[in-house]
C-alpha positions as CSV (number, residue, x, y, z in Angstrom):
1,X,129.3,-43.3,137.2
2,X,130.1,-40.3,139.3
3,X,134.0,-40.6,138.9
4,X,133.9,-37.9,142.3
5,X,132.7,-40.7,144.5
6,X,135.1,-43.4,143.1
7,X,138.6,-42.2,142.5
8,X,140.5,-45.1,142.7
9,X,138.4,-46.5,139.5
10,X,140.0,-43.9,137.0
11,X,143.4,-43.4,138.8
12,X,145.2,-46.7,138.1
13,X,144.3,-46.1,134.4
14,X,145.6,-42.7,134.6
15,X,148.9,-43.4,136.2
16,X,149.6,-46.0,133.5
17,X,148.3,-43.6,131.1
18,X,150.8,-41.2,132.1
19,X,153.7,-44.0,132.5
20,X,153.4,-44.9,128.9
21,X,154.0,-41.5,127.4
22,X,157.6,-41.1,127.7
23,X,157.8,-44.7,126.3
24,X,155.6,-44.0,123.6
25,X,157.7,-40.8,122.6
26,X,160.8,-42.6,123.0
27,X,159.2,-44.9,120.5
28,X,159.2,-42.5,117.6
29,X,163.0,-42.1,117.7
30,X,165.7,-43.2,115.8
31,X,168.6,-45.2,117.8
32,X,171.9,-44.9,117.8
33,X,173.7,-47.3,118.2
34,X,177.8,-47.1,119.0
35,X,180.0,-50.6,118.8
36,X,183.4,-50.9,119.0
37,X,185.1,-54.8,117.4
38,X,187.4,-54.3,119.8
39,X,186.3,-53.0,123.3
40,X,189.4,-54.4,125.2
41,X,192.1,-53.4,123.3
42,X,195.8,-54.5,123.6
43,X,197.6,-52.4,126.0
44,X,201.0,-50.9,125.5
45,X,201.1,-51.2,121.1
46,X,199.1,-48.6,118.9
47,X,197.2,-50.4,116.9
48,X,193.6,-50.4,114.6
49,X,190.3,-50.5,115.4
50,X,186.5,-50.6,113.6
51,X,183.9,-48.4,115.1
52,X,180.7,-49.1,114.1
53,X,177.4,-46.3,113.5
54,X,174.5,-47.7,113.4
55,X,171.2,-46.2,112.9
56,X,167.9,-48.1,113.8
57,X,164.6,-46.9,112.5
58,X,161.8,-47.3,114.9
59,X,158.7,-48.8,114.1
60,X,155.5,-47.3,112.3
61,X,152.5,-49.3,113.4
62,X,150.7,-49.4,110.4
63,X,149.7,-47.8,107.0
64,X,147.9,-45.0,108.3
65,X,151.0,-43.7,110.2
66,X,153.2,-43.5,107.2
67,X,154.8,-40.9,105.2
68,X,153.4,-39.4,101.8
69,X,154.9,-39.7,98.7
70,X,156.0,-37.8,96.2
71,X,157.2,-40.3,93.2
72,X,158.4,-39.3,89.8
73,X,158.7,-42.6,87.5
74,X,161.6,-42.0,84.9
75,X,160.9,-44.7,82.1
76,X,163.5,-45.3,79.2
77,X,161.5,-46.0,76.0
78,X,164.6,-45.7,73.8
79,X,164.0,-48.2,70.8
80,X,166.2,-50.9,72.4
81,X,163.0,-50.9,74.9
82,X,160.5,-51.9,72.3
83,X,158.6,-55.0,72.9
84,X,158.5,-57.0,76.1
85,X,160.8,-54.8,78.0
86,X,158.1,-51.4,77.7
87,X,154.8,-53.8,78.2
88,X,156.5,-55.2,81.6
89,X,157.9,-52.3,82.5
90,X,154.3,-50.6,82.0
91,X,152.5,-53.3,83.8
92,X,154.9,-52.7,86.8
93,X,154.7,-49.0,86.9
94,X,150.4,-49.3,87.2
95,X,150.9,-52.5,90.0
96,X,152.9,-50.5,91.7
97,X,151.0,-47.3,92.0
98,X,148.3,-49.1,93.0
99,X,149.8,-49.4,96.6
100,X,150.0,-45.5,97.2
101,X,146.4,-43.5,97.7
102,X,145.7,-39.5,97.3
103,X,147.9,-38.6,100.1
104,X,150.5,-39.4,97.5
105,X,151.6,-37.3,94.8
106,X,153.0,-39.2,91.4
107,X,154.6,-37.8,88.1
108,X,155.7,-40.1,85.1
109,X,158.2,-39.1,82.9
110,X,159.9,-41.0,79.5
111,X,163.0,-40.2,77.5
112,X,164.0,-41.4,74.2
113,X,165.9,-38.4,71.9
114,X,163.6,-35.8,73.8
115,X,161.9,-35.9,77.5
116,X,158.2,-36.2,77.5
117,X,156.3,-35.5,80.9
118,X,153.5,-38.2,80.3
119,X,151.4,-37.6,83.9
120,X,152.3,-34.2,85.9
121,X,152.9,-34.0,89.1
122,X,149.5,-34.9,90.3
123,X,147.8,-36.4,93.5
124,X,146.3,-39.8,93.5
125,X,142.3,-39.1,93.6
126,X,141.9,-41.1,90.6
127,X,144.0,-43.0,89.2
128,X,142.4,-44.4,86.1
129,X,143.5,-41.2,83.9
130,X,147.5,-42.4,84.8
131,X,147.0,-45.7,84.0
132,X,145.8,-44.7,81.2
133,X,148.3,-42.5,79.9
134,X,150.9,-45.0,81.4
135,X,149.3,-47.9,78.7
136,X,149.9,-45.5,76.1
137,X,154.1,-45.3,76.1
138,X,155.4,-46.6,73.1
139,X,159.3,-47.0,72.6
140,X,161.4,-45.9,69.9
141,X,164.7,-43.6,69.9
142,X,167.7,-42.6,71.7
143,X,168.9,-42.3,75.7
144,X,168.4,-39.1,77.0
145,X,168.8,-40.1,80.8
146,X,170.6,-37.0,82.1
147,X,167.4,-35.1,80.6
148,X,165.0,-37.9,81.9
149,X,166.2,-37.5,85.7
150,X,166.2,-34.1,85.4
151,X,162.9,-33.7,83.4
152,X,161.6,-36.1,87.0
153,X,163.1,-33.7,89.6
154,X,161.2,-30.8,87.8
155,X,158.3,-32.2,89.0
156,X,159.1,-33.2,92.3
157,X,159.8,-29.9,92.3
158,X,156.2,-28.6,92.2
159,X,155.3,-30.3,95.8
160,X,158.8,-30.7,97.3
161,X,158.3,-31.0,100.6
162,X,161.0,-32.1,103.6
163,X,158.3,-33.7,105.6
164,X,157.7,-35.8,102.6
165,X,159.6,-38.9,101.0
166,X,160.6,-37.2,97.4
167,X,161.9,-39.5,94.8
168,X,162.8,-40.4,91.1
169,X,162.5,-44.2,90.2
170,X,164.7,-44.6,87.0
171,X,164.7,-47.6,84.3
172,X,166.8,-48.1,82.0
173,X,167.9,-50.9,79.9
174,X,170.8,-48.9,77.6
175,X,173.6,-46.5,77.4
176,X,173.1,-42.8,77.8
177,X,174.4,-41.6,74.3
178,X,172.2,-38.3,74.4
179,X,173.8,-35.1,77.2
180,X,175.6,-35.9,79.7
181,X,176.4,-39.3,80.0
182,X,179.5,-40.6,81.8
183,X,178.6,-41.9,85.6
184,X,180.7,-38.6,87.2
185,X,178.3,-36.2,85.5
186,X,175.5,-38.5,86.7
187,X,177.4,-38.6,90.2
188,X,177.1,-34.9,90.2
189,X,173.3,-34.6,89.3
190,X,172.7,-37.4,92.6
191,X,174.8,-35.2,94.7
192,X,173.2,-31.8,93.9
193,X,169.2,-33.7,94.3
194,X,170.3,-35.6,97.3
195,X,171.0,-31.8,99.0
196,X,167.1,-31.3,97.8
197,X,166.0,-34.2,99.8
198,X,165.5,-35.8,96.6
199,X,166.8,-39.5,96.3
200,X,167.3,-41.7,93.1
201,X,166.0,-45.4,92.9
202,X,168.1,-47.0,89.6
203,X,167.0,-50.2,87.8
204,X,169.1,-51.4,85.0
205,X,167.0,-53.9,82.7
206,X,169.0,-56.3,80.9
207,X,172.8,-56.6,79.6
208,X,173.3,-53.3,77.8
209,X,173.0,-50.2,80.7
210,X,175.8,-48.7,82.3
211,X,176.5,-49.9,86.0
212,X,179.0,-47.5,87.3
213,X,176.2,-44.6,86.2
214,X,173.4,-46.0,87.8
215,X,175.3,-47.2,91.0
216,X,177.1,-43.7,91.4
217,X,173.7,-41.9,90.2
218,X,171.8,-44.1,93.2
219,X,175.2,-43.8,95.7
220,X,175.1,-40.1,95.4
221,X,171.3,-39.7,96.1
222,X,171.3,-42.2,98.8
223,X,168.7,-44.1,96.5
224,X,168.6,-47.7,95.8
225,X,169.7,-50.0,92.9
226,X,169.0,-53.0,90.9
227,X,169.9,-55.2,88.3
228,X,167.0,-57.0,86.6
229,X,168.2,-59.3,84.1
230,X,164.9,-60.0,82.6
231,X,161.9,-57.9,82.1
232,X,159.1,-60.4,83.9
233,X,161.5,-59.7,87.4
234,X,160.3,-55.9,86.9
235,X,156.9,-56.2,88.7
236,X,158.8,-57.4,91.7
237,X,161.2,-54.5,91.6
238,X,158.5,-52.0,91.1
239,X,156.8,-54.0,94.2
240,X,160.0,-54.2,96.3
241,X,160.7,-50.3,95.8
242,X,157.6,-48.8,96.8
243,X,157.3,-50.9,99.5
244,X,160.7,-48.7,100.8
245,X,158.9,-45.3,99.7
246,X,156.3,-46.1,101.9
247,X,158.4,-47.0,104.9
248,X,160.6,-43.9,105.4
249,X,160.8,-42.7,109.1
250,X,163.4,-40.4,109.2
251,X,165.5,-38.2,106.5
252,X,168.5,-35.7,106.1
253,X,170.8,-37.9,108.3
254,X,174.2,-36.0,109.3
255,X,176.3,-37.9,110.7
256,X,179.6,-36.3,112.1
257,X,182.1,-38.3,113.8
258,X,185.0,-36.6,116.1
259,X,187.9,-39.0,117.1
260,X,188.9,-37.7,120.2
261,X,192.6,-38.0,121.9
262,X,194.9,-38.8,119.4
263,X,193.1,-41.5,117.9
264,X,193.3,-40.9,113.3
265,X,190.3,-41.8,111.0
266,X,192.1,-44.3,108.5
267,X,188.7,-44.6,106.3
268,X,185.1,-45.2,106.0
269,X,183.5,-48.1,105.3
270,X,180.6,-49.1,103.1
271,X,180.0,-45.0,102.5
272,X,181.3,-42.2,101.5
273,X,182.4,-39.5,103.5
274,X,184.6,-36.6,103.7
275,X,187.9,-37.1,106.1
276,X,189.3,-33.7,107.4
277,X,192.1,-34.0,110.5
278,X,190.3,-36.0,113.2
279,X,186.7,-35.3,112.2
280,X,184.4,-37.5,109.9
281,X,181.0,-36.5,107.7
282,X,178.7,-37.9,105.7
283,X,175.3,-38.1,105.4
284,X,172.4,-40.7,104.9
285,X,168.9,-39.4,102.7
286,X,166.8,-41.7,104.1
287,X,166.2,-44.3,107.2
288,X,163.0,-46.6,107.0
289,X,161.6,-48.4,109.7
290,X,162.5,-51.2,111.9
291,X,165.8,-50.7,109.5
292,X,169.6,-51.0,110.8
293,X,171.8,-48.5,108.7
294,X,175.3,-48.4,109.3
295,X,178.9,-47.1,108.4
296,X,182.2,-48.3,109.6
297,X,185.3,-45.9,110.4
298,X,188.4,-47.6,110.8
299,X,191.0,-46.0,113.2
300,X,194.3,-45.8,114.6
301,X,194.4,-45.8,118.3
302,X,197.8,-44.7,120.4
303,X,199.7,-47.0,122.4
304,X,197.5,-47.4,126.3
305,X,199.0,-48.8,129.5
306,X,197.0,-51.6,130.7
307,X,194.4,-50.8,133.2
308,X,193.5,-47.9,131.6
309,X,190.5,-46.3,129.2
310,X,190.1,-44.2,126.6
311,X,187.1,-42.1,124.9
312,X,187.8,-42.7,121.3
313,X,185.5,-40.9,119.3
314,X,182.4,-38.8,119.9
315,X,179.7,-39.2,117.4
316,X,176.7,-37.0,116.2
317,X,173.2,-37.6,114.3
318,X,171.0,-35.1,113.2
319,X,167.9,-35.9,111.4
320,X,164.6,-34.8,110.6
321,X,162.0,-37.4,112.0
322,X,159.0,-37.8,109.8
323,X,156.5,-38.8,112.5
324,X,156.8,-35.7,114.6
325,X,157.6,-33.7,111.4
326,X,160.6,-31.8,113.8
327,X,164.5,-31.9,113.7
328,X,166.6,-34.1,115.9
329,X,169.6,-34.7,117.6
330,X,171.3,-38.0,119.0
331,X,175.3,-38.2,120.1
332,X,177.2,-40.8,121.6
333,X,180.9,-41.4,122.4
334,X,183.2,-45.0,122.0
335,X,184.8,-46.2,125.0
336,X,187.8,-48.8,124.8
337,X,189.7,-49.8,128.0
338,X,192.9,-52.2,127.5
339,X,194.6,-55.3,129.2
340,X,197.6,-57.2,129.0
341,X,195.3,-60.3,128.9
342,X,194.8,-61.7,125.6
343,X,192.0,-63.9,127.3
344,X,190.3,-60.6,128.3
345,X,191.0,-59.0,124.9
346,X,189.5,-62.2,123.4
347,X,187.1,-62.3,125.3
348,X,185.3,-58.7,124.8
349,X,185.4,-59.1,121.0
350,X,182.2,-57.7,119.7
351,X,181.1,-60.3,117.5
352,X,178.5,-58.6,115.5
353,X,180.3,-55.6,115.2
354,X,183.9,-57.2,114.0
355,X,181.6,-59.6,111.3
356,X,180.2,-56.3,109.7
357,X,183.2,-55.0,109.5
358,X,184.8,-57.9,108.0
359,X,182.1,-57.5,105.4
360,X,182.6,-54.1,104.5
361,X,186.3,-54.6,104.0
362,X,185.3,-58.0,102.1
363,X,183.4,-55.3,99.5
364,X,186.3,-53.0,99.2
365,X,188.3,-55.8,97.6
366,X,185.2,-56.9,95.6
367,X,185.3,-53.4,94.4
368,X,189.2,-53.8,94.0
369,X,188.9,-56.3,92.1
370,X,186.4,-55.1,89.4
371,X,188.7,-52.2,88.8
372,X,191.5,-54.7,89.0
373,X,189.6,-56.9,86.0
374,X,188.6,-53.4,84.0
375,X,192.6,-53.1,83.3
376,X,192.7,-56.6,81.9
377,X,194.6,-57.9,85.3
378,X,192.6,-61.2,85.1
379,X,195.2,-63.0,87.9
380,X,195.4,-60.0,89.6
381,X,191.7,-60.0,90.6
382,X,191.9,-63.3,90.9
383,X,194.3,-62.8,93.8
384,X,192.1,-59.8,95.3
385,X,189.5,-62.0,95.3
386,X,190.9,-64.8,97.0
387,X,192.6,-62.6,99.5
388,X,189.0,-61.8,100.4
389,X,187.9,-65.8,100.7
390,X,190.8,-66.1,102.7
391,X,190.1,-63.1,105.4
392,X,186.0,-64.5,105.8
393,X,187.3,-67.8,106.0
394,X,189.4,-67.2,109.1
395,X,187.1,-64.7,110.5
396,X,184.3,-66.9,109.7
397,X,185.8,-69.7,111.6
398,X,186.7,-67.3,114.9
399,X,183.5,-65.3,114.7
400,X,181.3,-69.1,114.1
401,X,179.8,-67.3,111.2
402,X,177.6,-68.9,109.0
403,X,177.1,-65.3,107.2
404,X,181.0,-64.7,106.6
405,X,181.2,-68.4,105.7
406,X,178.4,-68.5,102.7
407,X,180.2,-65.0,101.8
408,X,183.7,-66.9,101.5
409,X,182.4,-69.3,98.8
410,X,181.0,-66.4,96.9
411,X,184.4,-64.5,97.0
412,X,185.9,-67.9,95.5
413,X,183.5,-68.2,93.0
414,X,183.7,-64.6,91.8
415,X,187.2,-65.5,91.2
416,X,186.4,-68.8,89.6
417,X,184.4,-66.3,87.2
418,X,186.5,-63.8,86.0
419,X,188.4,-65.0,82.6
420,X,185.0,-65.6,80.6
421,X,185.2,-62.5,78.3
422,X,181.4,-63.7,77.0
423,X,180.6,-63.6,80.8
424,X,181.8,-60.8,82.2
425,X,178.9,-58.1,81.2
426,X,176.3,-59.9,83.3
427,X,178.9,-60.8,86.1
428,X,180.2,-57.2,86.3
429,X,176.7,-56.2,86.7
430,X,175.5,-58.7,89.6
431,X,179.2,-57.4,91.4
432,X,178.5,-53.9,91.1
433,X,174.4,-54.7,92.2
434,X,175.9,-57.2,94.8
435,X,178.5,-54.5,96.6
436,X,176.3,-51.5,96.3
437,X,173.4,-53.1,98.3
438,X,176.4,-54.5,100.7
439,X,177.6,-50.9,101.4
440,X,174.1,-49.8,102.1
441,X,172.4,-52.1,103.7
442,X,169.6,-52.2,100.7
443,X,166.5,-53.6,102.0
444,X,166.0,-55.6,99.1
């Protein structure tokens, strides 16, 4: 076809060529995404508010798009691993490799006494020779962890790369009892890899680990966590967390939030974050497709005359986006206005944003009451706890939330569940798990 003679054939196409490409760029962005529980406020009264940040990955069409890998598996073979727990925890290592290919770069490490490196840092032409080596771990020892983690950043180390997703997958099923071992020191090691780009996946096997070290380890690293009561559940961890390796879109979130005309930042919700006069940071690792992460900042907002607006905070994002491989920048500002109409102010309620707020606070008192039930104040959990049912009850009733219902029955039967003394190792455990993943929006 002489395309000279008939240019009508190939200019439709073009045009809609050429109409799609902003969309398609647009595509490959993360979305902000400002709310305010609130929006009509009540004029004439300073009062509180809940802002919520959310963060939307976009979508990666399929398994050729995605991001390489650069794993490091940290295995516990301590002597309380012997048995069952090593052979599953094997077995789940190899299933679970078998999903990455040689883009992807893997390194498995072991601690009992002493760190071993059992595979370098190596990429996955062929596999056979790790599965191999992986079949050969045997357990017997001590619980080096602090050395372990470290030992598995070393080799992360030899292909670190920003435009890559970089992270130590840890097991353990005991106490660290060899270097550092209390979960601050831990804390500090996920703070100083999370400025790496390096992010720390913690599974606890069993009854006998330490939860506060892994979840602060994890917290501080941006990683995930999970508590795996019993060694056959392992393969479906290992599953679970590779699956979220491999769908990373975006990393190095900094997030800073500026609350604008007199309105206070009370606290964050569901993250940590540093609080200086009116401005907010903190700071996500990672973001993973089609994935809603989010923070909540409670406020303090001066007394409006009705009629009017106010801007109430301006918010920031920078991020680097894996699929173009280049930095980026979204901001956004919160916008109340206010009424003497409580029909109005009813009205405007924000339902989605007021229930996940409702949530996060729910988790601080979970978290309140743990520490509560730590100092041997049984009732005084207790009460925490039903304090909790009582605020997703009524919220659950005003909001026709089935979520913040089924959540108010588990707040009442955490309470129901906190005098057993034979209990409370494995219900501590399934709290802590339970609130981290909460706070963070865990994908599994």
């Amino acid at each position: 076809m002489n395309i000279y003679k008939s240019p009508h054939r190939w200019l439709l196409p073009l045009m809609l060529l050429l109409l799609c490409l902003p969309f398609a760029a647009r595509a490959q962005e993360v979305t902000l995404d400002l709310s305010l529980a609130t929006p009509v406020m009540d004029a004439e009264k300073a009062q509180r508010a809940f802002i919520k940040i959310g963060l939307d990955g976009f979508e990666r069409s399929g398994s050729g798009e995605r991001t390489p890998a650069n794993v490091a598996i940290v295995l516990d073979k301590s002597g309380s691993m012997s048995g069952e727990k090593i052979a599953n925890a094997r077995e789940a290592a190899i299933m679970a490799i078998e999903r990455l290919d040689e883009r992807d770069i893997v390194s498995v490490v072991t601690y009992d006494s002493r760190v071993e490196v059992v595979v370098p840092a190596t990429r996955l032409h062929d596999p056979i020779p790790i599965y191999r080596a992986i079949r050969g771990i045997r357990a017997g020892g001590n619980t080096a962890l602090f050395a372990g983690v470290s030992k598995g950043a070393r080799e992360l180390r030899k292909f670190l790369d920003r435009n890559q997703v970089n992270r130590i997958i840890l097991l353990s099923d005991g106490l660290a009892n060899v270097g550092p071992q209390s979960p601050a020191e831990l804390g500090r090691l996920g703070q100083s890899l999370a400025r790496e780009g390096i992010s720390v996946t913690t599974i606890g096997l069993g009854l006998g680990y330490n939860e506060d070290l892994m979840t602060q380890l994890a917290g501080f690293s941006d990683g995930n966590h999970a508590f795996v009561e019993n060694a056959e559940d392992l393969a479906r961890i290992f599953q679970y967390e590779f699956g979220d390796v491999m769908s990373v879109v975006a990393q190095d979130l900094s997030i800073e939030i500026r609350c604008l005309n007199g309105v206070k930042p009370l606290r964050l919700l569901g993250r940590d974050g540093e609080v200086i006069g009116d401005r907010v940071r903190t700071r996500l690792n990672q973001l993973h497709s089609e994935q809603e992460k989010y923070l909540v900042l409670e406020v303090e907002v001066p007394a409006q005359p009705a009629g009017s607006a106010l801007e109430l905070a301006a918010v920031q994002v920078d991020y680097a986006n894996l699929a173009t491989q280049q930095p980026a920048r979204l901001d956004g500002r919160v916008l109340a206005s206010f009424s003497a109409s409580q029909e109005e102010i009813e009205r405007a309620i924000d339902k989605p944003t007021l229930e996940a707020a409702v949530e996060q606070v729910a988790n601080e008192y979970s978290r309140e009451a743990v520490e509560r039930r730590d100092q041997g104040d049984v009732e005084g959990a207790r009460q925490i706890l039903e304090k909790s049912a009582a605020l997703l009850g009524a919220q659950a009733e005003a909001l026709s939330s089935p979520k913040l219902e089924a959540q108010e029955q588990e707040a009442l039967q955490d309470a129901d569940e906190l005098s057993s003394e034979e209990e409370w190792n494995r219900k501590r455990k399934e709290l802590r798990e339970r609130q981290y993943k909460r706070a963070t929006q865990q994908t599994y």
